[in-house]
VEXDREN-2710 file (C-alpha; in Angstrom, 1 decimal):
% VEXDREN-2710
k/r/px/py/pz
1/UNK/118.0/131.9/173.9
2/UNK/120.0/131.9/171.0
3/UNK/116.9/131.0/168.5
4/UNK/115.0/134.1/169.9
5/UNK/118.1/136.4/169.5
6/UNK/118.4/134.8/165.5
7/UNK/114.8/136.1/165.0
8/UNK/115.1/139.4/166.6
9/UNK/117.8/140.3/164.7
10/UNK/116.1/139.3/161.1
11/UNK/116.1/142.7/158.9
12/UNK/112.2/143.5/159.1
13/UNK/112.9/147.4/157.4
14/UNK/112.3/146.7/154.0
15/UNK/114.5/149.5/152.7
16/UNK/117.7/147.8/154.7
17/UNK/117.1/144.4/153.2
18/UNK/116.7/146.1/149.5
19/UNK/120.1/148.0/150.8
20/UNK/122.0/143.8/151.8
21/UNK/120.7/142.8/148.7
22/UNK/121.7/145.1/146.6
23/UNK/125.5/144.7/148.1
24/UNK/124.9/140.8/147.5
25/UNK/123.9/141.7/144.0
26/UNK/126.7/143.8/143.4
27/UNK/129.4/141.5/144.7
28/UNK/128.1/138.1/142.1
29/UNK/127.3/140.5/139.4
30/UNK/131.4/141.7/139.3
31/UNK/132.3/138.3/139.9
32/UNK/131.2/137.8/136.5
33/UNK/133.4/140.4/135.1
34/UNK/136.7/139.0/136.8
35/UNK/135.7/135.7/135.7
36/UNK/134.4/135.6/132.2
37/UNK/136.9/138.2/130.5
38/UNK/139.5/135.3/130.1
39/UNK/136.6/134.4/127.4
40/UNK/136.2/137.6/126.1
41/UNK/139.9/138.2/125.6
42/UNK/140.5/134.8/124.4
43/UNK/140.1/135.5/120.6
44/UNK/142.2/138.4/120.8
45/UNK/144.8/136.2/122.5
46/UNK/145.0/133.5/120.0
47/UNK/144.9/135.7/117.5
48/UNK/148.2/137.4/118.2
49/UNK/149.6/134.0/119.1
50/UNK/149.7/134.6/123.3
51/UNK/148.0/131.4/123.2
52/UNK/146.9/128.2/121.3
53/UNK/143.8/126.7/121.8
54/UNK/144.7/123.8/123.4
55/UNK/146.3/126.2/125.6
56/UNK/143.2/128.8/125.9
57/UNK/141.1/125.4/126.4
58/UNK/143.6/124.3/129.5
59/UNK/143.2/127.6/131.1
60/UNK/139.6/128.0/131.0
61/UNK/139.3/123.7/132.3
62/UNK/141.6/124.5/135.2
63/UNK/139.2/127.7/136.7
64/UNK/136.2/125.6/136.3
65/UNK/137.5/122.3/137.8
66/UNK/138.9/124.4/141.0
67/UNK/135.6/126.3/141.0
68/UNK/133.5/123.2/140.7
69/UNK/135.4/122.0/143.8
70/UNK/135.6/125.2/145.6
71/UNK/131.6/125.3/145.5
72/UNK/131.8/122.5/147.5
73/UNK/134.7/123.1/149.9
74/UNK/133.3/126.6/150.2
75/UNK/129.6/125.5/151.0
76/UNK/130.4/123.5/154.1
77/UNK/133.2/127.0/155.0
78/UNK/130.1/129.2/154.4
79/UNK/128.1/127.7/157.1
80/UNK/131.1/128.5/159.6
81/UNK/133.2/131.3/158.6
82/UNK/131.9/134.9/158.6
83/UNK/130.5/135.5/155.6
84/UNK/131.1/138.8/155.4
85/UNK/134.7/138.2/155.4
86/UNK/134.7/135.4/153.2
87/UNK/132.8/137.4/150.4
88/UNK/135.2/140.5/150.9
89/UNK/138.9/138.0/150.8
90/UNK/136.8/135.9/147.7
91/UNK/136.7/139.7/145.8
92/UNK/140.1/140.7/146.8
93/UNK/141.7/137.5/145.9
94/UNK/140.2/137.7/142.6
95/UNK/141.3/141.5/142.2
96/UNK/145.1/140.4/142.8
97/UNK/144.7/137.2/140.0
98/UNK/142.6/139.5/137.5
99/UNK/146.0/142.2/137.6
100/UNK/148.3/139.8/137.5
101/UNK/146.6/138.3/135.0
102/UNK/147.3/141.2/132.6
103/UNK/150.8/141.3/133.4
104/UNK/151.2/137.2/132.8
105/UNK/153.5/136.5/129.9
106/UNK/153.6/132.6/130.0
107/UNK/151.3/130.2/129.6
108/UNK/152.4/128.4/133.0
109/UNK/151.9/131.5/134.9
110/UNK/148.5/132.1/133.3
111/UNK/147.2/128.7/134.2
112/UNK/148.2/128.7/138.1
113/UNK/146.8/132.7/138.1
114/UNK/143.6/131.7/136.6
115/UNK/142.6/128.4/138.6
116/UNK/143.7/130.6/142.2
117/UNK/141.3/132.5/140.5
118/UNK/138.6/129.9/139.8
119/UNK/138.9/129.2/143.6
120/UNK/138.8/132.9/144.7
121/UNK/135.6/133.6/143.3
122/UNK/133.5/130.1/144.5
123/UNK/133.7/131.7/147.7
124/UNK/131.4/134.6/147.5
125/UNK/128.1/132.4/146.2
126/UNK/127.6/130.3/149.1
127/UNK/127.9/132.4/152.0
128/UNK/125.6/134.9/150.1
129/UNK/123.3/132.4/150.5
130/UNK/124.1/131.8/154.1
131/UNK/123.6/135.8/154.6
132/UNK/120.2/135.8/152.7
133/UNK/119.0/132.9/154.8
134/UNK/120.0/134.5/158.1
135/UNK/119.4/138.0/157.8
136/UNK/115.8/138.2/155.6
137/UNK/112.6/137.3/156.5
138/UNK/111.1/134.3/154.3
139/UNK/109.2/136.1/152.1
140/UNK/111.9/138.7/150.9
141/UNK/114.7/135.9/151.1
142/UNK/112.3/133.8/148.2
143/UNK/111.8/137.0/146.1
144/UNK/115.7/138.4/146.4
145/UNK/117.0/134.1/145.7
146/UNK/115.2/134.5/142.8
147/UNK/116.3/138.2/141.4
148/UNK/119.4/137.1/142.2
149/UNK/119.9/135.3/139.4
150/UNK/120.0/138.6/137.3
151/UNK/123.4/138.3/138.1
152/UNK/124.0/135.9/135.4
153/UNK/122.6/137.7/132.7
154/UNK/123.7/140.9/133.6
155/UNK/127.3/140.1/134.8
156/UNK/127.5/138.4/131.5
157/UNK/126.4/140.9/129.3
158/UNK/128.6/143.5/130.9
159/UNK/131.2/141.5/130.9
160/UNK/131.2/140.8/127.2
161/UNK/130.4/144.6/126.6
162/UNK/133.0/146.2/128.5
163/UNK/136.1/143.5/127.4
164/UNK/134.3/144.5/123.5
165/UNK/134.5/147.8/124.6
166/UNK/138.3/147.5/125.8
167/UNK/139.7/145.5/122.9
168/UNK/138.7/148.0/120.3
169/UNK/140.4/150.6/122.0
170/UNK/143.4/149.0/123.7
171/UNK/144.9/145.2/123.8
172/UNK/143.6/141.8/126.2
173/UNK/145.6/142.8/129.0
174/UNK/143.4/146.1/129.9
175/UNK/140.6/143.5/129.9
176/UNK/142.1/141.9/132.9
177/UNK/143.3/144.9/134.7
178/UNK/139.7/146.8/133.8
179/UNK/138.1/143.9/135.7
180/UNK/141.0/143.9/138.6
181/UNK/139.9/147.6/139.0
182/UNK/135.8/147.1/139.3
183/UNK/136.9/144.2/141.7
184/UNK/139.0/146.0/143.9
185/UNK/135.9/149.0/144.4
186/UNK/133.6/146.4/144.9
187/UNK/135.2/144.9/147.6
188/UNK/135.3/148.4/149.2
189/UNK/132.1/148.8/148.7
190/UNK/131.2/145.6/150.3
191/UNK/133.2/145.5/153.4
192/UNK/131.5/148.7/154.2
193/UNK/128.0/148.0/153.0
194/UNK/128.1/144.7/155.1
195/UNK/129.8/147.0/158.1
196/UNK/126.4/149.0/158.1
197/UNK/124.7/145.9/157.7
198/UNK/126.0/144.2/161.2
199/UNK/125.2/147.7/162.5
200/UNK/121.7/148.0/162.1
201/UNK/121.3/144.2/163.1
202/UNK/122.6/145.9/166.3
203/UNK/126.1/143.5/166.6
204/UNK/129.0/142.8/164.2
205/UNK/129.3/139.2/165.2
206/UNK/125.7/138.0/164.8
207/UNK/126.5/135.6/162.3
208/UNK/129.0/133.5/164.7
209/UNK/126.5/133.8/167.8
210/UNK/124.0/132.8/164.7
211/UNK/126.1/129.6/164.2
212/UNK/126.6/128.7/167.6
213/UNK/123.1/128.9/168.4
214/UNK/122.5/126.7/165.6
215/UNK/125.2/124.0/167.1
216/UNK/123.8/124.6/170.3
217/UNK/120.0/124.4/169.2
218/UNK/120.7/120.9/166.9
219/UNK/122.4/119.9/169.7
220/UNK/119.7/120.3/172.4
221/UNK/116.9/119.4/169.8
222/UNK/114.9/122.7/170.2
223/UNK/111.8/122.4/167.6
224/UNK/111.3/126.4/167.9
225/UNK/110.6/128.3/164.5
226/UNK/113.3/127.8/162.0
227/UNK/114.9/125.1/163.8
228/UNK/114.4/123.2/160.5
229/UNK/117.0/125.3/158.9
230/UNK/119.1/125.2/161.8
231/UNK/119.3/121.3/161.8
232/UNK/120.5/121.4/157.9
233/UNK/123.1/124.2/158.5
234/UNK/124.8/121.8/161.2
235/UNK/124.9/119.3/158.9
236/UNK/122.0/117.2/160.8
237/UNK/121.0/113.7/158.9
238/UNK/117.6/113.0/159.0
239/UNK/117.9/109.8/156.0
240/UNK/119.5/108.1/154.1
241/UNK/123.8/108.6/153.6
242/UNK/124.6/110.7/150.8
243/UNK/126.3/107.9/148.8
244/UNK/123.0/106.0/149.3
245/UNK/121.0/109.0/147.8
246/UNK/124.0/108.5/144.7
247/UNK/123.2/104.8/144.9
248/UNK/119.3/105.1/144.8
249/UNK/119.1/107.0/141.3
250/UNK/121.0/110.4/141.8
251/UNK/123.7/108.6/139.8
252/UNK/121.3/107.8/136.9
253/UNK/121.1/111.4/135.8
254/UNK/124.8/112.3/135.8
255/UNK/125.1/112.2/132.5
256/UNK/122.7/115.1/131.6
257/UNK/123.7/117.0/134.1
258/UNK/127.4/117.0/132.9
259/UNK/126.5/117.3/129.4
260/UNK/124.6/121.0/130.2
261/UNK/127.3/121.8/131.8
262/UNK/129.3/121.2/128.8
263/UNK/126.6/123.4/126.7
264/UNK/125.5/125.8/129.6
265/UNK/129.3/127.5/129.9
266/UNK/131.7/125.0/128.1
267/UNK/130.8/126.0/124.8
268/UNK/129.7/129.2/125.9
269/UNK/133.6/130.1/126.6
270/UNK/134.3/129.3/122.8
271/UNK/131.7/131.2/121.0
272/UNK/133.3/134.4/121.0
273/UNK/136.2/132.7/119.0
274/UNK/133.9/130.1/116.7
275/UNK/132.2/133.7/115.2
276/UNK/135.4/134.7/114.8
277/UNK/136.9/132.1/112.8
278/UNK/133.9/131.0/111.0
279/UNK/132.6/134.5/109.6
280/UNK/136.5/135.9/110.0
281/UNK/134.8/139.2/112.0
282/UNK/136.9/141.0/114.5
283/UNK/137.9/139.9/118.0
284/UNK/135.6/142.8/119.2
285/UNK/133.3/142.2/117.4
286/UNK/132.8/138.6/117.5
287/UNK/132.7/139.1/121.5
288/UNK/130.1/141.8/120.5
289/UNK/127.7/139.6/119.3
290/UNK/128.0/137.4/121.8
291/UNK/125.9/139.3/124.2
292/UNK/122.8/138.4/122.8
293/UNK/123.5/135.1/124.6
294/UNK/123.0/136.2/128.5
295/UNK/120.3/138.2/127.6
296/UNK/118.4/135.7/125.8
297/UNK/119.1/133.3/128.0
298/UNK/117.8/134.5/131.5
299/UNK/114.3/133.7/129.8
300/UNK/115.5/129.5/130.1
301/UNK/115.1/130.3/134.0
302/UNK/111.4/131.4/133.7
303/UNK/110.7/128.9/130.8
304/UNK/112.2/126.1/133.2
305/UNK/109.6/127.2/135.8
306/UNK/106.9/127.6/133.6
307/UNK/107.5/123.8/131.9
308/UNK/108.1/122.5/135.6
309/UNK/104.3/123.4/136.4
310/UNK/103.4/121.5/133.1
311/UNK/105.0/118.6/133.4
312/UNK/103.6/118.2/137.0
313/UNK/106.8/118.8/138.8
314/UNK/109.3/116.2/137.0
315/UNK/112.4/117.9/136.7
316/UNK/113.8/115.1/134.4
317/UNK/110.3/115.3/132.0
318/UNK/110.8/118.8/131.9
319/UNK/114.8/118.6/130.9
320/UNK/113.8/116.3/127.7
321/UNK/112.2/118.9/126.2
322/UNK/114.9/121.5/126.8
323/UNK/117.7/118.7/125.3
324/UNK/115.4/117.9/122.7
325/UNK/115.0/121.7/121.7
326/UNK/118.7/121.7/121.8
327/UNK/119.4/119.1/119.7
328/UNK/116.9/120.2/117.1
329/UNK/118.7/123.4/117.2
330/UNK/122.4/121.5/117.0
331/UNK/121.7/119.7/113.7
332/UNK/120.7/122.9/112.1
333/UNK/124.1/124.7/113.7
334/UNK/125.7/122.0/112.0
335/UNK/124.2/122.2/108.7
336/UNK/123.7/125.1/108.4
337/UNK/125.1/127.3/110.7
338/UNK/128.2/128.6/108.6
339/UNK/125.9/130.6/106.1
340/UNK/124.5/133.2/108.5
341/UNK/126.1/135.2/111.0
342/UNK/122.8/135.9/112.6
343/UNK/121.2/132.6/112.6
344/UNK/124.4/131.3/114.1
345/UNK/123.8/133.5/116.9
346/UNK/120.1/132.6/116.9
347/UNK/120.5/129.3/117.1
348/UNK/123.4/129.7/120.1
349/UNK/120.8/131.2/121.7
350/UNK/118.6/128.8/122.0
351/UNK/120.7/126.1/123.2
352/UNK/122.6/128.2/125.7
353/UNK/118.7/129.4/126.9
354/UNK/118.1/125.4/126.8
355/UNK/120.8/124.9/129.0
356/UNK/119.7/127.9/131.5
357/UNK/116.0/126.2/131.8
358/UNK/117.9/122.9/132.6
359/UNK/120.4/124.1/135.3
360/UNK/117.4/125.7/136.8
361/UNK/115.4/122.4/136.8
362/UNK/118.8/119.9/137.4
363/UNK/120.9/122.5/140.2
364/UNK/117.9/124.6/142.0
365/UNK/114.6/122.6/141.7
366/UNK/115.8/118.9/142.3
367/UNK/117.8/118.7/144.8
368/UNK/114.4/119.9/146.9
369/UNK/113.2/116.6/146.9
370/UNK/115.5/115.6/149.0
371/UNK/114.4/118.0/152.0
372/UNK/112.9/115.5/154.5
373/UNK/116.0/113.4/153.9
374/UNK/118.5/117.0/154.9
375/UNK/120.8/116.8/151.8
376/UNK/119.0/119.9/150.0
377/UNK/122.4/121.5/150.1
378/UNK/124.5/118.5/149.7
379/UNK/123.0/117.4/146.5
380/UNK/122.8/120.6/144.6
381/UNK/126.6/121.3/145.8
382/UNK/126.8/117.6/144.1
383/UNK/125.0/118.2/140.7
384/UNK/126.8/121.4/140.5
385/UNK/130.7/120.2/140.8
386/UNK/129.1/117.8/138.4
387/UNK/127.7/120.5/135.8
388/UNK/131.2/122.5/136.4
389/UNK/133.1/118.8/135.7
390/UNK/131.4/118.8/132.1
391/UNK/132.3/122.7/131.8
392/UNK/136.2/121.9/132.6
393/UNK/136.7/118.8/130.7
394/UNK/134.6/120.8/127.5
395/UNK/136.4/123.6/127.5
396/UNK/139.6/121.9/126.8
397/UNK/138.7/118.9/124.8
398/UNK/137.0/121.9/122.2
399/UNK/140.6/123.7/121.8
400/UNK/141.8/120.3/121.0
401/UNK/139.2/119.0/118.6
402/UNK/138.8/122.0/116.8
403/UNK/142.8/122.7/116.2
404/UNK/142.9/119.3/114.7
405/UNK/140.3/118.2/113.6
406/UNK/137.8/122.0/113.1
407/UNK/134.6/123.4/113.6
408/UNK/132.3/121.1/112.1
409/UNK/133.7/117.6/113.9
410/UNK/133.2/119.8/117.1
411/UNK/130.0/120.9/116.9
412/UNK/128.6/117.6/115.6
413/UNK/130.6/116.3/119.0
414/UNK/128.4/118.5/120.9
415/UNK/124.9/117.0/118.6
416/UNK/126.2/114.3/119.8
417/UNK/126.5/114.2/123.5
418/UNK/123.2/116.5/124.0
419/UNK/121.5/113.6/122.1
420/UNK/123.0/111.1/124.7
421/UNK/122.1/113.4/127.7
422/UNK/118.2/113.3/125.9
423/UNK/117.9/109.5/125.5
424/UNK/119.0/109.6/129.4
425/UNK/116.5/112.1/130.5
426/UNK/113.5/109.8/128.4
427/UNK/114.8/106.8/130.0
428/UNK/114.9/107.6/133.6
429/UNK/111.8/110.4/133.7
430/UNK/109.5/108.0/135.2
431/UNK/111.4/107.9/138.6
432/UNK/110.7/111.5/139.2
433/UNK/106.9/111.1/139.2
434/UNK/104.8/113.8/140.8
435/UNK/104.4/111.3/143.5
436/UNK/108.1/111.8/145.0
437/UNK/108.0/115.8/144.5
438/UNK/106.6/118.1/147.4
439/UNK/104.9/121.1/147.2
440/UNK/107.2/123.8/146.8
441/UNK/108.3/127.0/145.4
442/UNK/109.4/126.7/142.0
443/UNK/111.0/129.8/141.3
444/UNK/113.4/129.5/145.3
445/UNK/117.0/129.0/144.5
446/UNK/119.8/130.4/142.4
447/UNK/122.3/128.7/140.4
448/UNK/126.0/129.9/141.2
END
């Protein structure tokens, strides 16, 4: 039976599944440097006038309004595509638009480069997910789901360091061709890292006779172990529609969700070129600095889990208290926060950490509740083209607000909308009671 052949070809050698994991690690980390060097190199860029804002803001919205909606049209290819294939075209498409990139010289060109881009790199997440789920045993595929998210931190962090690292030494385009380079030896890497992986599983087309047995298995209504899992990949409804699950309350909580988008990465895009231009450092070093964000803010992840458990498994409950955090930390940014480099990097920090804890809560933890009703994967897909809507729309509207009307409006802008996302969060807590959550694994999931 197909079911049987699925389990017997789950990696049970520990030191191979540390070996696909580490390839899977490898592949999202240098995502990160192909995709967040445009923000790295974006100071640099205004400043010699390759770019406006409003024109820096327009790029940076187009990748993550195609990426938002790649994570979606890539989720439902992930579950029939080979993923090994997908991952390895998602790098080398990415590779191509980071190098031409660096030879760009219009802002037209830039903008069409960068959202391909945006699209090329939503489709290595989700069929990493796919692989982890049909390859690992479900005790290593919790534990790697959740070192996965490493990724974020450290991908960010290096990303920031080597583009510092570039621009003091050479000009923005090296940035993008730096990151084409690490691309392009990735995807080596990966095609034949996954090649050994297909070996040792025994076949190098597991993962279609994996899919057709799970057609074939939802289709004959099998109840063998895993066929759970099975069901959810084939897209099986067990409840309600998903605009009924939009209907019944998901809508309610929109609003926050888009608004730490809008923190989580939106702002995150700019700060590289608000330290510039508010304590008039250099492009390098302004970008710098900026690392302390990814590193502080993998701790939002472990805080999110950590308030989850107190706040008896409301999500929402435990979101107030990262927006309220945020806002406190807002209204000092905007008082304050022109006096001191290093409490404007402090207080960056926090928020951005804030906004970690609540994509943790809002993208990995919620959408569980909705397992019985087998829309796990069709609501966090939802809530995080949602989160990605905020980050588009933000990263434009802030080139655009600060050019004419500066810093201060814009960061009182973002006080603003945080406080809104809070007031919703307070309102609507009560209909995520401990009563409607189940049992589960708090720290399972990663946020792409």
């Amino acid at each position: 039976m197909q079911t049987t052949k699925k389990t017997e070809r789950k990696i049970t050698n520990k030191k191979q599944a540390f070996f696909l994991f580490c390839i899977c690690w490898m592949a999202y980390f240098t995502c990160y440097i192909g995709r967040l060097n445009f923000s790295s190199a974006m100071a640099a860029m205004i400043e010699e006038q390759v770019l406006t804002k409003t024109q820096a803001g327009t790029i940076s919205m187009v990748y993550f309004f195609v990426y938002g909606a790649g994570q979606l049209l890539n989720g439902f290819l992930g579950d029939r595509l080979q993923p090994g294939r997908m991952i390895f075209a998602g790098l080398s498409l990415s590779m191509l638009c980071n190098l031409l990139m660096g030879t760009a010289g219009s802002f037209g060109i830039m903008v069409i480069v960068w959202g391909v881009n945006g699209y090329a790199q939503s489709m290595v997440w989700p069929p990493i997910i796919r692989i982890f789920a049909n390859r690992l045993e479900e005790a290593v595929r919790l534990r790697y789901c959740v070192d996965i998210v490493s990724t974020q931190a450290a991908g960010t962090l290096a990303a920031y360091v080597l583009s510092a690292a570039v621009l003091a030494v050479s000009g923005w385009r090296t940035v993008f061709w730096g990151a084409g380079i690490c691309l392009l030896l990735v995807a080596v890497l990966w095609i034949a890292g996954y090649a050994r992986v297909e070996r040792f599983t025994g076949e190098g087309d597991f993962d279609a006779e994996v899919q057709e047995g799970n057609l074939r298995t939802s289709t004959e209504g099998k109840t063998r172990n895993g066929s759970r899992e099975e069901g959810k990949l084939t897209g099986e409804k067990t409840g309600r529609s998903f605009p009924a699950l939009i209907a019944g309350g998901l809508w309610l909580i929109i609003l926050p969700v888009v608004v730490h988008g809008i923190l989580k990465d939106g702002v995150t895009s700019w700060v590289p070129t608000y330290i510039l231009e508010t304590f008039h450092t250099s492009a390098s070093l302004s970008v710098l600095v900026t690392t302390v964000l990814p590193i502080v803010n993998l701790s939002g992840a472990y805080l999110a889990r950590a308030l989850y458990r107190k706040c008896q498994g409301n999500e929402v409950r435990a979101s107030a208290v990262f927006f309220g955090v945020s806002v406190a930390a807002l209204l000092v940014l905007r008082v304050a926060g022109s006096f001191s480099l290093a409490l404007t990097v402090a207080l960056l920090a926090v928020i951005t950490a804030s906004m970690m804890g609540v994509n943790t809560l809002f993208v990995n933890l919620l959408p569980l509740r909705y397992e019985k009703e087998g829309k796990v994967s069709s609501v966090s897909g939802f809530l995080n083209a949602c989160a990605y809507l905020g980050t588009a729309v933000s990263t434009f509207t802030i080139g655009v607000m600060v050019e004419s009307l500066g810093w201060g409006v814009t960061v009182g802008s973002w006080l603003a909308v945080t406080a809104a996302g809070l007031l919703v969060c307070l309102a609507v807590r009560g209909r995520y009671s401990t009563g409607e959550t189940q049992s589960r694994d708090s720290g399972s999931g990663a946020s792409s």
